[in-house]
N, C-alpha and C positions, 0 to 999 in steps of 0.2 A: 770819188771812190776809185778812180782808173790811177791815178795815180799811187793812192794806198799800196792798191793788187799790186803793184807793179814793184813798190819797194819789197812788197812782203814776198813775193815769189824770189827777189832777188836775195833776201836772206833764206828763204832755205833751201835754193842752191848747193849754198857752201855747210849749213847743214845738212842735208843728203849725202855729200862729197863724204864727212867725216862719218857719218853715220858707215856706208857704205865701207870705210876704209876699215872702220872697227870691225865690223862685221865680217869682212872677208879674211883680214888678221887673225880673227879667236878661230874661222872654221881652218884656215889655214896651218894652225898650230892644233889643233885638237886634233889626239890619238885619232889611229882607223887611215885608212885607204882606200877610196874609190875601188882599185883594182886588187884589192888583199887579198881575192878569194882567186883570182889567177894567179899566186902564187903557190898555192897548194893545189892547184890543178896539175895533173900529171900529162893533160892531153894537150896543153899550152905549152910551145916554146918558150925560152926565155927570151929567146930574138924580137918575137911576138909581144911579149908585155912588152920589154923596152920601148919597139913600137909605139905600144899604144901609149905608152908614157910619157913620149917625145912628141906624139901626136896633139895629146893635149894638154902640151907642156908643164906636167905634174913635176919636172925635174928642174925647173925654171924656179929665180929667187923669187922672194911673196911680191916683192914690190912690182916684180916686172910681170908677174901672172895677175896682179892687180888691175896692173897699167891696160894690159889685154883684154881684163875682162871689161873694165870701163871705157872702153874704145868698141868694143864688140856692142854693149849697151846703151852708147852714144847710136848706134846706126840699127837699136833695135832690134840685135842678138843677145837675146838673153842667157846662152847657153844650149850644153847637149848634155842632156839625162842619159847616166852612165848604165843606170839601169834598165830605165823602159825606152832605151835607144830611139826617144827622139826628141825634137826642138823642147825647152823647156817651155816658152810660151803657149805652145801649144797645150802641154798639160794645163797650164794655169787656164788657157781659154775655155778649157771644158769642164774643169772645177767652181770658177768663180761662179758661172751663174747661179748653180746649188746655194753655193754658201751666201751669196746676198739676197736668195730671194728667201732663205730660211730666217737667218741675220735681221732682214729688214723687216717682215711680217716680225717677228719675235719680238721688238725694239717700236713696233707701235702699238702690237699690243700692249707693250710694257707702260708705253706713256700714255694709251687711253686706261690704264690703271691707275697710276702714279698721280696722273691732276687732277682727275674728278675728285678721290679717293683723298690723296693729299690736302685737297683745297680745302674738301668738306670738314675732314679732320680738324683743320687749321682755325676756321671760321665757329666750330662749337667742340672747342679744347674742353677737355675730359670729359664729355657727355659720351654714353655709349657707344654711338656711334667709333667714335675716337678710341675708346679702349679697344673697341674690339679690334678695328682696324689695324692698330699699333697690337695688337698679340697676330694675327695673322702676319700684321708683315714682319714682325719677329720671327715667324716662324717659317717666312718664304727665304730671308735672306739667310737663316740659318742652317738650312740645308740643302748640301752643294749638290749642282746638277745631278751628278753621278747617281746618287740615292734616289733623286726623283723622279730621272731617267726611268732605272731599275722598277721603282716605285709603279709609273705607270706602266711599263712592262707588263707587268705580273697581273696588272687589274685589265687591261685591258684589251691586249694581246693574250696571255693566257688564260685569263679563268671568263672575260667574258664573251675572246672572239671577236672584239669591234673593230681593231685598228691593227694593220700590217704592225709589228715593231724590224721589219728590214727596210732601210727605203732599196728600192730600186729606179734604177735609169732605164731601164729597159722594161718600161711597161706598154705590152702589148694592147694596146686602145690607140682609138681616135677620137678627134671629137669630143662631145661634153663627158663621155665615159673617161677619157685619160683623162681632163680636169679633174673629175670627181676624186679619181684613185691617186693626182696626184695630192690632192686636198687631205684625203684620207692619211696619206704617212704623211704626211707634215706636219698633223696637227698635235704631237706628240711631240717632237723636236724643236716644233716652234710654242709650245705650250712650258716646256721646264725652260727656257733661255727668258720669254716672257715673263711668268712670273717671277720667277728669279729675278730679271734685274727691276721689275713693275715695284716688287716689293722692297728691293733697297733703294729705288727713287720716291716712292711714297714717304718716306720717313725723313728726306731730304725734302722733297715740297712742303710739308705739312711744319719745317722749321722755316724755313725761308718766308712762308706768308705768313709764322705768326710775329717773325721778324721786323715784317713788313704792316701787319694787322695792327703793330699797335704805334703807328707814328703818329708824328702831329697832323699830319695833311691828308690823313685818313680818317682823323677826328672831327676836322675841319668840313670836309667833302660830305660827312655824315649831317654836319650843323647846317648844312645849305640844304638839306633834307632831301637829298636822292636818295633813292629805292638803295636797300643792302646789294641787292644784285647788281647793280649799277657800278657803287663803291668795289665791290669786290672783284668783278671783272675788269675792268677799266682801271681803278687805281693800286689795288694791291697783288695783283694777279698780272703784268705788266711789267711790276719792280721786281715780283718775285719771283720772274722766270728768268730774271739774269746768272745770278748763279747756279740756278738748274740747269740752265744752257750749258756754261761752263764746265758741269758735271758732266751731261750727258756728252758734250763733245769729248771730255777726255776720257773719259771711261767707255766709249767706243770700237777703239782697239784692243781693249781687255775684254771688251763682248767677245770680237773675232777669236783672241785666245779661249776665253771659255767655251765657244763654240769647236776648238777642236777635241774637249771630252768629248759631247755632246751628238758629235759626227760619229765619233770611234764608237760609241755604245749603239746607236742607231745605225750604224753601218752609210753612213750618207757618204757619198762620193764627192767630197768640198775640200777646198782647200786645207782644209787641219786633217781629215786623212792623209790629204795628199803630204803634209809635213812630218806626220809621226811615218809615214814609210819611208820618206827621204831618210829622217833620222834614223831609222832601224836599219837603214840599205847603206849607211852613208854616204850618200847620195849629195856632194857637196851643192854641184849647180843648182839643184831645186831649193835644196834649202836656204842659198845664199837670196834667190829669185824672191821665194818666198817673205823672209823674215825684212829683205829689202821691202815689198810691198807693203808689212805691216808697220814699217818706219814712213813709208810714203802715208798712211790714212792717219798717224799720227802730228803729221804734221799740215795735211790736208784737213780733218775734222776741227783742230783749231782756227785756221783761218775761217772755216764756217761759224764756228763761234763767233768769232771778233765781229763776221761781219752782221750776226744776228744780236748785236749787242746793239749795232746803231739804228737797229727797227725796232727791238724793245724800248728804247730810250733815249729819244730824240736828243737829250744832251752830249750825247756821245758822236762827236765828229770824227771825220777818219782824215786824219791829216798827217 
């Protein structure tokens, strides 16, 4: 396996290289000015902007402010946020923990959803169970965060009083009292991201096992007379988390973007606040920081695929 890692880091390298290159090319041509609004300031010299312009070489061609910036990033400078005047890393160190511990509770919810839910569906196709299961998750994937945000909002934030709808970072407790209150706003933010994505993997398990439910060697496994339970976890439940893996790793990153509605209506201080202000302020370095890191999990969530293909199914070497 050491040597697999070792190729597959090396190719995306030079994918990141281009990724990064795009990326900083489209913010680089796109309308807007870090420093726009010192142009209409009357209390700013103009000596003063030039300054700052020269400073951080906004005047420079794209290729050589490219060059800059990935040389800064080689040695672990991410940048300087024009707006909230400090290191970009920094912001990012105080947003990410929010948004992955939101993200990740939401994403297991999801999948203690999705396999039981899935599996059971899959093993007695159109029995009740199964219709009903397939109209609820018709009805989770169908409506987008935003609405069910709002949704729970109104139930139970406003009319019944149970759950903060702001989260806050500065909750004044210690002890098991700030666990609780933070348990309390989370369980709203992590509850529309979970079912939401519980229910479009549901409907994805529940094909994959019947995919799998009906081969020869599941036939076969039955005729030597082991228990259904036996059969189903161990042979068909095994094959048919390969392509579920493949889903969940690349649909991943689209979590993270869903998750910056999800922040903005809950008021959560996570990385997708952090980017719709970049974008509202235009705020290049965060945004570049940013959108680079959601290129880095895209290409890190597949290698964890690959490598959990070769534990589902031992046929699969990594060579």
């Amino acid at each position: 396996m050491g040597p697999y890692l070792l190729r597959r880091l090396a190719i995306a390298l030079p994918s990141l290289l281009g990724i990064s290159l795009v990326l900083f090319t489209v913010l680089a041509l796109a309308p807007g000015d870090p420093f726009g609004e010192l142009a209409t300031n009357p209390n700013v010299p103009p000596e003063v902007q030039l300054a700052l312009r020269h400073q951080f070489g906004l005047d420079d061609p794209i290729w050589q402010r490219y060059l800059h910036w990935l040389v800064a990033m080689l040695h672990g400078n991410w940048g300087y946020s024009f707006v909230s005047r400090v290191d970009v890393d920094i912001l990012i160190r105080q947003r990410v923990p929010v948004t992955l511990a939101i993200i990740g509770a939401s994403q297991l919810l999801a999948l203690a959803i999705a396999l039981p839910v899935g599996i059971v569906a899959a093993t007695k196709p159109y029995s009740l169970f199964d219709k009903v299961a397939n109209t609820i998750a018709f009805m989770g994937f169908s409506l987008p965060t935003f609405f069910t945000g709002l949704l729970l909002i109104l139930l139970f934030s406003i009319k019944l009083h149970w759950l903060p709808f702001v989260f806050r970072s500065d909750i004044a407790a210690t002890g098991w009292d700030w666990w609780w209150r933070q348990f309390q706003q989370s369980i709203m933010p992590i509850a529309v991201l979970g079912l939401f994505q519980g229910a479009s993997w549901t409907r994805f398990v529940r094909s994959a096992v019947l995919d799998v439910v009906r081969l020869d060697y599941v036939t076969t496994a039955r005729s030597k007379g082991l228990a259904e339970r036996v059969v189903v976890l161990r042979h068909v439940v095994r094959n048919a988390l390969i392509p579920v893996v493949t889903l969940v790793a690349l649909t991943m990153p689209q979590v993270f973007g869903g998750a910056i509605v999800t922040e903005q209506i809950f008021r959560i201080p996570g990385i997708g606040s952090l980017l719709i202000d970049a974008i509202l302020r235009n705020d290049t370095p965060v945004i570049m920081a940013v959108t680079f890191v959601f290129a880095c999990l895209v290409i890190l969530f597949n290698l964890v695929a690959d490598l959990l293909y070769g534990w589902l199914d031992p046929r699969i070497s990594f060579r």
